[in-house]
LUMLO-506033 format. One line per field, with one value per residue: residue number from 1; y, x, z of N, C-alpha, C in turn. Coordinates in nm, 4 decimals. Layout:
seq: NUM, ...
nyy: Y, ...
nxx: X, ...
nzz: Z, ...
cayy: Y, ...
caxx: X, ...
cazz: Z, ...
cyy: Y, ...
cxx: X, ...
czz: Z, ...
END
This chain:
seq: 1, 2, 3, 4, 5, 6, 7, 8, 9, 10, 11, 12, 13, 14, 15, 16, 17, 18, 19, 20, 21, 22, 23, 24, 25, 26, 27, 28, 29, 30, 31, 32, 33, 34, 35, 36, 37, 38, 39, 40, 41, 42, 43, 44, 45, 46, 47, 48, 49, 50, 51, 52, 53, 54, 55, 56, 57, 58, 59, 60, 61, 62, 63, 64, 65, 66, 67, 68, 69
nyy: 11.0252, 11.2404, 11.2122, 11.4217, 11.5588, 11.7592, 11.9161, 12.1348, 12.4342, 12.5389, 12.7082, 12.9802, 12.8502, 12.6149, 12.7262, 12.8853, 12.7130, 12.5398, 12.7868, 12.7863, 12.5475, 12.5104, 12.7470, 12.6444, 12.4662, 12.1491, 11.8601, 11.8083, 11.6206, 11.6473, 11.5001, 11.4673, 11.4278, 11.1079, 11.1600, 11.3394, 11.6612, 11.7631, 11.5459, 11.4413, 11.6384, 11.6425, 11.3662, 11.4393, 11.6000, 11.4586, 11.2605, 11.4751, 11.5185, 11.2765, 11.2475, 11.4446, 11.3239, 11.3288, 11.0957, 10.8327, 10.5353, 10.1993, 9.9086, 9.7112, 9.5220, 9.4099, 9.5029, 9.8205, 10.0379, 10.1307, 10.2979, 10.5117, 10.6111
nxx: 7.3952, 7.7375, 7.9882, 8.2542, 8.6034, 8.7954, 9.0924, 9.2057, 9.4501, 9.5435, 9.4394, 9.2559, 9.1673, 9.0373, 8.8492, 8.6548, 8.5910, 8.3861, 8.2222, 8.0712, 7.9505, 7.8131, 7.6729, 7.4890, 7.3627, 7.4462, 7.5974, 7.8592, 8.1818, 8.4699, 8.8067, 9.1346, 9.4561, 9.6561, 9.9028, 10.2309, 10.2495, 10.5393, 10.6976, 10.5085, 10.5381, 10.8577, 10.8271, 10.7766, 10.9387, 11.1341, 11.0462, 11.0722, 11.3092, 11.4162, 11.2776, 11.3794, 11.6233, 11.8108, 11.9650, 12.1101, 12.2463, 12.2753, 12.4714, 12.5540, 12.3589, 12.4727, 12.6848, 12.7020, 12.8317, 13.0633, 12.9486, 12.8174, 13.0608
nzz: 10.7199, 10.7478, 10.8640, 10.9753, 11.0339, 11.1937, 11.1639, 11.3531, 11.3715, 11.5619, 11.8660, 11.8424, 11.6226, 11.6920, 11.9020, 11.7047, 11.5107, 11.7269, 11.8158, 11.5331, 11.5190, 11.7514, 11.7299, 11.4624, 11.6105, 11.6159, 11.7324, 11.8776, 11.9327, 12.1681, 12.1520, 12.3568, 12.2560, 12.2871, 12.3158, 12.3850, 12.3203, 12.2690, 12.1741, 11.9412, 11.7842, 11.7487, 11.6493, 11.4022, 11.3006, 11.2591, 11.0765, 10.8455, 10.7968, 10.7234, 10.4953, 10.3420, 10.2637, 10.5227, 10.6745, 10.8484, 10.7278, 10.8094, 10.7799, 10.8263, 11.0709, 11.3116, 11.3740, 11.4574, 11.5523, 11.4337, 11.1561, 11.2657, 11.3705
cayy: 11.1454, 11.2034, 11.2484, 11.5316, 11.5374, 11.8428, 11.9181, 12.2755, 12.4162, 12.6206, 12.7234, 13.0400, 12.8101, 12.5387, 12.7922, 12.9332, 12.5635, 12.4965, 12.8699, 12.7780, 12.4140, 12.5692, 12.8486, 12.5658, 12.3442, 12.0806, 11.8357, 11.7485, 11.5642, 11.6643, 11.4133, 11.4980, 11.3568, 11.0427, 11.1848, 11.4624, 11.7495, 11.7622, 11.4260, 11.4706, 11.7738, 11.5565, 11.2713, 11.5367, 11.6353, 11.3346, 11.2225, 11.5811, 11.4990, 11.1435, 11.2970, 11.5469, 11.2354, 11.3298, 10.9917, 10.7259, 10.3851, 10.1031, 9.8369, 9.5404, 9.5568, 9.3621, 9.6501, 9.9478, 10.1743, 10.2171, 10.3698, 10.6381, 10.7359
caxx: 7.4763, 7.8543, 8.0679, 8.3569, 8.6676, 8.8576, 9.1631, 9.2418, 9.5984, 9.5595, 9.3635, 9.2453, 9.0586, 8.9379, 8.7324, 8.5552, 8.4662, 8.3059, 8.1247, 8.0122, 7.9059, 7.6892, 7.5285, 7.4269, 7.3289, 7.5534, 7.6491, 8.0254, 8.2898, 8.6296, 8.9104, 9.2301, 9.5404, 9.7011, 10.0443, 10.2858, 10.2610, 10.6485, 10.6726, 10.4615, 10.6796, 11.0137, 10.8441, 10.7096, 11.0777, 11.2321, 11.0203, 11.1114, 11.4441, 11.4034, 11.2016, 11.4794, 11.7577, 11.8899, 11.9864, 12.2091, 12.1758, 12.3435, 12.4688, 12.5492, 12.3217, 12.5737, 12.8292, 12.6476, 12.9277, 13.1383, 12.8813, 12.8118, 13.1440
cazz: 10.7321, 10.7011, 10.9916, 10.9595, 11.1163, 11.1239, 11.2656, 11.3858, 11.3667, 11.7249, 12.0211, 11.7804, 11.5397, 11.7338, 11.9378, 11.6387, 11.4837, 11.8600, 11.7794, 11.4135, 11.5368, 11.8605, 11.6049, 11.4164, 11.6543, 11.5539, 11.7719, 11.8177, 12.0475, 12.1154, 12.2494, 12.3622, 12.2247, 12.4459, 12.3188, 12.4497, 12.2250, 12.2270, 12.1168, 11.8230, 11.7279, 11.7819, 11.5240, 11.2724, 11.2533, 11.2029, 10.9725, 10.7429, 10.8073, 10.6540, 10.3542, 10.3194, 10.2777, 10.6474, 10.7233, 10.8680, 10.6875, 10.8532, 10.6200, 10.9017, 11.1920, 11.3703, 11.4375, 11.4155, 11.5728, 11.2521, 11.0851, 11.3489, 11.4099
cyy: 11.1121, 11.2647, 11.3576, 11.5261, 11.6359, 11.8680, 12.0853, 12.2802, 12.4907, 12.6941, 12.8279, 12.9336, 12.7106, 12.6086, 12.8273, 12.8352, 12.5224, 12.5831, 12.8236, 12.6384, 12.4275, 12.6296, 12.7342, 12.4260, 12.2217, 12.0315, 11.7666, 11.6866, 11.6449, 11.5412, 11.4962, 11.4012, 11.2670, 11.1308, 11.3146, 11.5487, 11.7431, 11.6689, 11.4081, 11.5717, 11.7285, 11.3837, 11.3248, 11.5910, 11.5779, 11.3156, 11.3439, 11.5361, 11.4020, 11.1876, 11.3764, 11.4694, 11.2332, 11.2175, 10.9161, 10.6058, 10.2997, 9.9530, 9.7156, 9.5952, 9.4841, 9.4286, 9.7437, 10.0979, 10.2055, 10.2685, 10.4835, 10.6916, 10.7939
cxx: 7.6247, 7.9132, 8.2365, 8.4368, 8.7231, 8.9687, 9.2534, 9.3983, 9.6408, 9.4461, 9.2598, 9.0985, 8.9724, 8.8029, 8.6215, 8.5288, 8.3871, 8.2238, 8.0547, 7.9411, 7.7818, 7.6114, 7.4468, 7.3614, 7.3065, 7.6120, 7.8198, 8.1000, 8.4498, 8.6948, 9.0508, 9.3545, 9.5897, 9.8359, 10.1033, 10.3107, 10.4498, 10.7069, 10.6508, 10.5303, 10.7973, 10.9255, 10.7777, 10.8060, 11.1573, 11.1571, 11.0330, 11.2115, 11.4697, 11.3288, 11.3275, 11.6625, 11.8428, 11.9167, 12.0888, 12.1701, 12.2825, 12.3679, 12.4569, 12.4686, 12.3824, 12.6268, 12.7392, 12.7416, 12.9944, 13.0868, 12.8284, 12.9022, 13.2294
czz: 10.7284, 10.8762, 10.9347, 11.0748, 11.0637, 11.2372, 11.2710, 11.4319, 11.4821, 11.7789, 11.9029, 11.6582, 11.5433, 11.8076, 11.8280, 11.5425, 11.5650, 11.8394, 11.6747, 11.4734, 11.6443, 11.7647, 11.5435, 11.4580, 11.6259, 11.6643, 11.7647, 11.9193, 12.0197, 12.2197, 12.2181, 12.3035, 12.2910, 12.4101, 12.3986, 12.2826, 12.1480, 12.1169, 11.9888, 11.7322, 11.6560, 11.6421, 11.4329, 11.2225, 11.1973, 11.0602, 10.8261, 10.7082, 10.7065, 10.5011, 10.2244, 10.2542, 10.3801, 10.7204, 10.7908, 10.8432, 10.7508, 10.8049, 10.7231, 11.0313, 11.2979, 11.4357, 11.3354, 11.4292, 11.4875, 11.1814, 11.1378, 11.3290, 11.2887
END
């Protein structure tokens, strides 16, 4: 058999994969995330950001403050 992993985008549609999976008596696990939701938020942003060219490149990692300010 195949194992399925699906990942629901809120409270709303994980309930009714847990319904469709009971009807069909279909066993399943859930685990919780170790992370902080926020967290995940805050590096799902950055990494847009970085997609987006929103960067700071730093040419000497030596002296980094001249290139901040």
């Amino acid at each position: 058999m195949e194992t399925v992993i699906m990942h629901p985008k809120n409270k709303e549609q994980l309930s009714a994969l847990k319904a469709i999976a009971k009807a069909l008596k279909v066993d399943f696990e859930t685990e919780k995330s170790p992370y902080n939701p926020e967290f995940v938020a805050r590096i799902k942003e950055n990494y847009e950001q970085a997609k987006r060219g929103e960067v700071i490149t730093i040419k000497d990692p030596k002296n980094i403050w001249p290139s901040i300010l």
